[in-house]
N, C-alpha and C positions, 0 to 999 in steps of 0.2 A: 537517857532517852527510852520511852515506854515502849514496848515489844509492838505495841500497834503502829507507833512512828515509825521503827524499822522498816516495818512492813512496807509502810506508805513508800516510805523511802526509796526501797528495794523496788518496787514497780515501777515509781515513776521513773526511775533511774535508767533503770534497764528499757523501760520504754521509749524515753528519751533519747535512748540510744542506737534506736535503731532505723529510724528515717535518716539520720545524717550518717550514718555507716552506709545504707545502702546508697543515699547520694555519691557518696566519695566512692563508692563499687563502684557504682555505672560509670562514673568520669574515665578510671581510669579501663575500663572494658569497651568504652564507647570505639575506641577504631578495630577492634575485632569483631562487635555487631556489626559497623559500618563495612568491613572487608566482608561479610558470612549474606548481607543483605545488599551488598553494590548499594550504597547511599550516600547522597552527596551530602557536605558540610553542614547544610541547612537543616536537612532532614533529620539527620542525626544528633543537631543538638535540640530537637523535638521531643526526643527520649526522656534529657532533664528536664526540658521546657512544661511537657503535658502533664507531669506528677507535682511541680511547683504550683501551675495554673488551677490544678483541681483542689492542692490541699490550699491555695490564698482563698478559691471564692466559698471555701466547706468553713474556714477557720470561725469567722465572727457567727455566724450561724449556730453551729455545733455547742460552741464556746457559751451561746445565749438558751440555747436547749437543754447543756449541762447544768447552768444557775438556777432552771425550771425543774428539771425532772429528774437532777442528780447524776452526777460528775462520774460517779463509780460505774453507773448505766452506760454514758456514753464511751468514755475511756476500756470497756469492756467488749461493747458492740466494735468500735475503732478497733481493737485490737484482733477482732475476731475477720472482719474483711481484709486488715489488712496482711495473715498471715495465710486466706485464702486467696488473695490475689496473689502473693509470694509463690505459692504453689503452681497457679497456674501459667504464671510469668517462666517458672522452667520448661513449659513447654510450648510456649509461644512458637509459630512458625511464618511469621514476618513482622517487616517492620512496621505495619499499620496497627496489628494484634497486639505488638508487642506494646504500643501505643497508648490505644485505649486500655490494656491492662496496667499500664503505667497509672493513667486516668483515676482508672479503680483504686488503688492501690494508695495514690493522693488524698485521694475521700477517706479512708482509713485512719493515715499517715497525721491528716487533720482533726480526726476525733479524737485519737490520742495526746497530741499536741496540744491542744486547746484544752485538755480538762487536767493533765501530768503536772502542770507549773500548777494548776489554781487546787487541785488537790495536794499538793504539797504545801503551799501558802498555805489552806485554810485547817492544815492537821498540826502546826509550829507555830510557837509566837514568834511575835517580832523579834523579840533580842534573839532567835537563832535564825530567822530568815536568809540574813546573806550568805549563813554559813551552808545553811541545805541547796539553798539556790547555785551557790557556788559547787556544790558537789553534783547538781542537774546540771548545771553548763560543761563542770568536767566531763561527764557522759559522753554530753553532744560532742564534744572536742575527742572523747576516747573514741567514737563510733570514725569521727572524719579521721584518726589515728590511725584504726585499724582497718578503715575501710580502701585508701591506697595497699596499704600492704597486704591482707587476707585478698583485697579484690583481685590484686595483682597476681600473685599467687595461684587463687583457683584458677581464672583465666589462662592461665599459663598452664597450668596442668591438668585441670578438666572442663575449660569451658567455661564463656559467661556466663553462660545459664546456672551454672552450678552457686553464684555471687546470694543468684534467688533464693535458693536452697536453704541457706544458713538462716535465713526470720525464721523459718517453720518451728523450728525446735526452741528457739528464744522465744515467739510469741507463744505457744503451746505451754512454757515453762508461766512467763506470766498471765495467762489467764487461771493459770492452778492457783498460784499463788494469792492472786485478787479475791476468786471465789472462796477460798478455804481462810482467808487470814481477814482479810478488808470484810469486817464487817461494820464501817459506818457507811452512812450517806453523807453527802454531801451536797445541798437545794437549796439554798439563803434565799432563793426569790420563786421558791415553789409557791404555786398559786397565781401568778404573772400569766400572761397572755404573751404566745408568741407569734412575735411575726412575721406571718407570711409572704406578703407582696414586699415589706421590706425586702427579706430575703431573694425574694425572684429580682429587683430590683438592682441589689449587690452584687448579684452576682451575674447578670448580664451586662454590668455598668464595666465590671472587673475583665469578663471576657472579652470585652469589643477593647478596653485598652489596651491590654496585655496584648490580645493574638493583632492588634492592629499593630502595637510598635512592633511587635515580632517579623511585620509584614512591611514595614518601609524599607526601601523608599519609595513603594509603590502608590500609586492613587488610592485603594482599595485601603491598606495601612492607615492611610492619613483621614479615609473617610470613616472607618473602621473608630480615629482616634475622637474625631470629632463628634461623632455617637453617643461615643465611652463617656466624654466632659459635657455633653447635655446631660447624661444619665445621671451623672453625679451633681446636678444643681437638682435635678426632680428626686433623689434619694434621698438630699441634704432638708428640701421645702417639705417632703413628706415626714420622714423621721422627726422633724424637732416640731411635729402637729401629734404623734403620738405619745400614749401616758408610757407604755410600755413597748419602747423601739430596739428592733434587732441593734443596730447601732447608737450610743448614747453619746449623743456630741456635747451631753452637759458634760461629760466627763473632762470633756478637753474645755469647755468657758471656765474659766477663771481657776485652770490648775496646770500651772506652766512647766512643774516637774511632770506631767502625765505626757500632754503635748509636747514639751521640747524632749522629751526621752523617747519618742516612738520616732520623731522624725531624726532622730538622731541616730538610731537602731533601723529608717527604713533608709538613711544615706548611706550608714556603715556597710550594711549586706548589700547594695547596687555597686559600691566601690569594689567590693571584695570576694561577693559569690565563685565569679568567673575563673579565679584566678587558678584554682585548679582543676581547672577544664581546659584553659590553654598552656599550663604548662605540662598537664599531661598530655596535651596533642604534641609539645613543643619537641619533651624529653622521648617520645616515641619517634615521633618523624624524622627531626630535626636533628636530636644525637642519635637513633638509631638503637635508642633500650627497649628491652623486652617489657612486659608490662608489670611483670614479676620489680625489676630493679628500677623503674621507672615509679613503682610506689613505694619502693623502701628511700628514696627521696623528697616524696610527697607529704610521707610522715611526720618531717620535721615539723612542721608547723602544728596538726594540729595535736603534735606529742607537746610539745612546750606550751600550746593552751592548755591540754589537759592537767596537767604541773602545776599553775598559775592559777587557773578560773578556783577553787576553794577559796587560795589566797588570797586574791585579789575582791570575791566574796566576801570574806572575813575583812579586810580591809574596809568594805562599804562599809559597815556594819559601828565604825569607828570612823570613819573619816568619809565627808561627804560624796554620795556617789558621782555627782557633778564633777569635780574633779580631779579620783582615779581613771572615770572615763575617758574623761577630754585628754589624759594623757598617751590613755589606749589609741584614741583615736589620732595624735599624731604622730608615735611611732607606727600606725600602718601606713599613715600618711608618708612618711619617712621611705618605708618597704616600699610602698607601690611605683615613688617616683624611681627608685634605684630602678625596678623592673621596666622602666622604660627607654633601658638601654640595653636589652637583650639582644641576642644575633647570635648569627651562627657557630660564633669564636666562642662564645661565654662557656668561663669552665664550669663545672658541675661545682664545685667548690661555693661560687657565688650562689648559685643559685639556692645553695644551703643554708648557708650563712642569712642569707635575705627571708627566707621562706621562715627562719628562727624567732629575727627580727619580728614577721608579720604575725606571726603566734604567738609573742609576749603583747603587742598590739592589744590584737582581738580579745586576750584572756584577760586585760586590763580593761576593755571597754563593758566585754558582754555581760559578765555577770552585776557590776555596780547600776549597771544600765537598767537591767531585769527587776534587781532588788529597789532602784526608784520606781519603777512604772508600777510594781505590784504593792510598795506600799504608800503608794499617792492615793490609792482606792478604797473606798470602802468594803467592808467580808462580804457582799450581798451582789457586788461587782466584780469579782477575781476574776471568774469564767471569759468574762467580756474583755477586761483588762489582761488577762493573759491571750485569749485570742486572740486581741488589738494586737499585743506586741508581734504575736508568732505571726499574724496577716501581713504586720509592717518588714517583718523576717521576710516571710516569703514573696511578697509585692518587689522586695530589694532584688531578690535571687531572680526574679526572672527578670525584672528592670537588667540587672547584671547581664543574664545572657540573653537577653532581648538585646542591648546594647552590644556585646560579641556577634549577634546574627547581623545587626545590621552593618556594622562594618566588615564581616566576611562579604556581605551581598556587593559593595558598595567597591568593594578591594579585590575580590577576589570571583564573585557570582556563584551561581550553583554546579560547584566541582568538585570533586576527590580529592581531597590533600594529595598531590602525587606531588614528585618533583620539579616537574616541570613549573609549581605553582606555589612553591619553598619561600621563592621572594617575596612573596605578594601575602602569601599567608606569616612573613615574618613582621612585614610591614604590618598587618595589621595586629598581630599582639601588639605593637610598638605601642602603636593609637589609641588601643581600648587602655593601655597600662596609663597614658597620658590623660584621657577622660576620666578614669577612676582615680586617679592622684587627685586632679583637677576637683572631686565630689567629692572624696575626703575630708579633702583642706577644706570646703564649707562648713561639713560635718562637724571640725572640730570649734566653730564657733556656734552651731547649733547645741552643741552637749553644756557647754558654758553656757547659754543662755538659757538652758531649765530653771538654774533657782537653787533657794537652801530644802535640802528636805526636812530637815532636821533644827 
C-alpha cells in the first residue's frame, strides 16, 4: 500500500469515526442532560433526533458538491464545522441551544460522511475495496464501541459536556493530517452543474417526513407526512427532467444491486438504530447502573462489530455480498426478536449475550452491503452513491427513533422516565423490539433480492 493510500486511509478512518462515537456518547449521557435540563422523554430524544435530521437532508447534497468541486474540499470544510460546533456544544446552556448546535454539528457530520467512503473508493481498486471498506466500517463500529464506554465514563466523572470535548483534538489532528499529506483531488464530474431547487426540494420534502413522523399521532404529524409524500412525487417529476440532478434515480432503473442494497441498509438501520438508546434508558432506570457501567455493557455489541466488519469485508470481496448480508441481516433479526422479551427480571447476562449476537449481525451485513452499493456505480458517481447509502443510514436512524418517539407518545405521553411510569415505559421497549423484529424479517428478503454482483 503507497504512503498516499495510508494517508487516505488514516482520515477517512478516523473520520468515520467520530459521528458514531459521538452518537453512542450522547445516548448513553442522554438522562443526565435530561436530569441537568428537567426534559421530558420526547424532548430528549430530540438531541439524536436533530443531528440525524440535518446530517440525512446535507448528505446527497454535499455528496453531489464533492463529485463537482472535489471530495478533499468538502470532507475538510465538514471537518472544520464540525469540530467547531464540538466546541461550542461544551458550553451549551439549554436544551433548545444545545439543539440547534446539534443541528450544526449534523451539517458537519454529513460533509464528512458523504465524501470519507467515496474518497476511499476512488484512492483503491476494486480487488482491495471490501478490505478498506471493511476497515471504515470497523471505525464506525470502534467509534459505537468506545462511545458507550469513554461516554460513560466522562459523564460520570466530568460531565456530559465533557463527551463534546474529545472531537476537538481528533478533528484538529485530522485536518493536519489532510492538508500536509492528501495532496490529490478528487472531481470525476467537475464541470457539472449543481442543483439547487433540487436541493431545497430534498430537503424540505425530508424535513416535513421526518419531523412529521416524529410528531404522530398528532394531526399536524400526519399533515406534516402527507406534505412530505407530495414533495417527493414533485422531486421525483423534477429530477428525472434534468441532465445533471442532485439526485440520480438512473442509478437505481435498471441496477437492482444499487436499489436492493440501499433499501436493505435503510431497513437494517430503522430496525436497529434505537436499540441503544432504549437499552441505555433501560440499564440506567430500570437496573439502576451508573452511566459509567451502563456502557461498559453497551460495548458488547459494537466491540464484536468492530472484530468482524474487516472480515466480513474481506469476505465480500470473495463471496457474494448478497449473501454474507442476508445472513447479517437475520442473525440481528434473530437479536431483536429475543429483546422482545425484556422486563424487569432480565439478568444483565442476557442482555450481553444478545447485544453479541446483534454485533456479529450488523458486522456481517454493513460492510458487504457498502462494498455492493459502492461497486454497482460508476468512478464519476461515488460521491452520490456514497451519500445515497449514508442518507439511507440516516433516513433509518431517525425512522428508528421517530418509531421510539411515537410509541413513547402513544404508551407513555410527555413524562420523565420516573417510577411511577417503569411500566409503561417497559411496555414500550417491548413494542418498539416487536416492530423492529417485525422490519428485519422484511429486510432480509430485501438483501436477497439485489442480485449477483459479480
Amino acid at each position: 500500500m503507497s504512503f498516499d493510500r495510508r494517508s487516505v486511509l488514516l482520515v477517512t478512518t478516523i473520520g468515520s469515526f467520530l459521528t458514531p462515537f459521538m452518537g453512542a456518547s450522547i445516548n448513553i449521557a442522554l438522562p443526565s442532560i435530561g436530569s441537568e435540563f428537567a426534559i421530558d422523554a420526547i424532548l430528549l430524544s430530540w438531541i439524536a433526533i436533530s443531528f440525524l435530521l440535518a446530517s440525512a437532508i446535507s448528505l446527497v447534497p454535499f455528496g453531489r458538491l464533492a463529485d463537482i468541486h472535489g471530495r478533499k474540499k468538502v470532507f475538510i470544510y465538514g471537518m472544520m464545522i464540525y469540530t467547531f460546533s464540538s466546541f461550542l456544544l461544551t458550553v451549551a446552556n439549554s436544551a433548545i441551544i444545545l439543539i440547534l448546535l446539534r443541528i450544526l454539528q449534523g451539517i458537519g457530520g454529513a460533509m464528512i460522511y458523504s465524501t470519507a467512503v467515496a474518497i476511499l473508493t476512488s484512492a483503491f481498486p476494486i480487488e482491495d475495496r471490501g478490505k478498506v471498506l471493511g476497515i471504515n466500517v470497523a471505525s464506525v463500529y470502534l467509534g459505537l464501541s468506545l462511545g458507550p464506554f469513554l461516554g460513560g465514563f466522562l459523564t460520570q466523572n466530568f460531565g456530559w459536556r465533557s463527551i463534546f470535548f474529545v472531537n476537538i483534538p481528533l478533528g484538529l489532528f485530522i485536518l493536519l493530517i489532510t492538508k500536509l499529506k492528501l495532496k490529490r483531488e478528487w472531481a470525476e464530474a467537475k464541470g457539472e452543474r449543481f442543483d439547487f431547487i433540487g436541493s431545497i426540494i430534498y430537503g424540505f420534502t425530508l424535513l416535513t417526513i421526518i419531523s412529521g413522523f416524529s410528531l404522530l399521532p398528532s394531526i399536524l404529524g400526519l399533515s406534516l407526512i402527507l406534505i412530505g409524500a407530495l414533495g417527493v412525487l414533485i422531486f421525483i417529476k423534477f429530477e428525472t427532467n434534468l441532465e445533471n440532478p442532485i439526485f440520480n434515480f438512473k442509478l437505481f432503473k435498471n441496477n437492482t444491486v444499487f436499489t436492493f442494497s440501499n433499501l436493505a441498509a435503510l431497513i437494517n438501520y430503522s430496525a436497529t438504530f434505537a436499540v441503544s438508546f432504549l437499552l441505555s434508558l433501560y440499564l440506567q432506570y430500570i437496573k439502576g447502573l451508573n452511566p459509567q457501567n451502563a456502557g461498559l455493557i453497551l460495548i458488547a455489541q459494537p466491540f464484536v462489530q468492530a472484530i468482524f466488519s474487516p472480515l466480513a469485508g474481506k469476505l465480500s470481496d470473495k463471496i457474494e455480498p448478497r449473501i454474507v448480508a442476508s445472513i447479517g441481516m437475520g442473525l440481528t433479526t434473530i437479536g431483536l426478536f429475543i429483546l422482545t422479551f425484556i422486563n424487569e427480571r432480565t439478568i444483565l447476562e442476557f442482555i450481553l449475550i444478545n447485544l453479541i449476537i446483534l454485533g456479529l449481525g450488523f458486522a456481517l451485513f454493513s460492510s458487504p452491503n457498502t462494498n455492493a452499493v459502492m461497486s454497482s456505480v460508476d468512478k464519476r458517481f461515488y460521491g452520490v452513491a456514497s451519500a445515497t447509502i449514508g442518507t439511507m443510514r440516516l433516513i433509518g436512524q431517525v425512522l428508528s427513533m421517530g418509531i421510539v418517539t411515537l410509541v413513547f407518545a402513544i404508551y407513555m405521553g410527555r413524562v420523565q422516565i420516573t417510577f411511577e411510569y417503569y411500566q409503561s415505559f417497559l411496555n414500550s421497549i417491548r413494542i418498539a423490539f416487536t416492530i423492529f423484529t417485525t422490519l428485519c424479517f422484511l429486510g432480509i428478503f430485501a438483501s436477497l433480492a439485489r442480485g449477483e454482483l459479480r
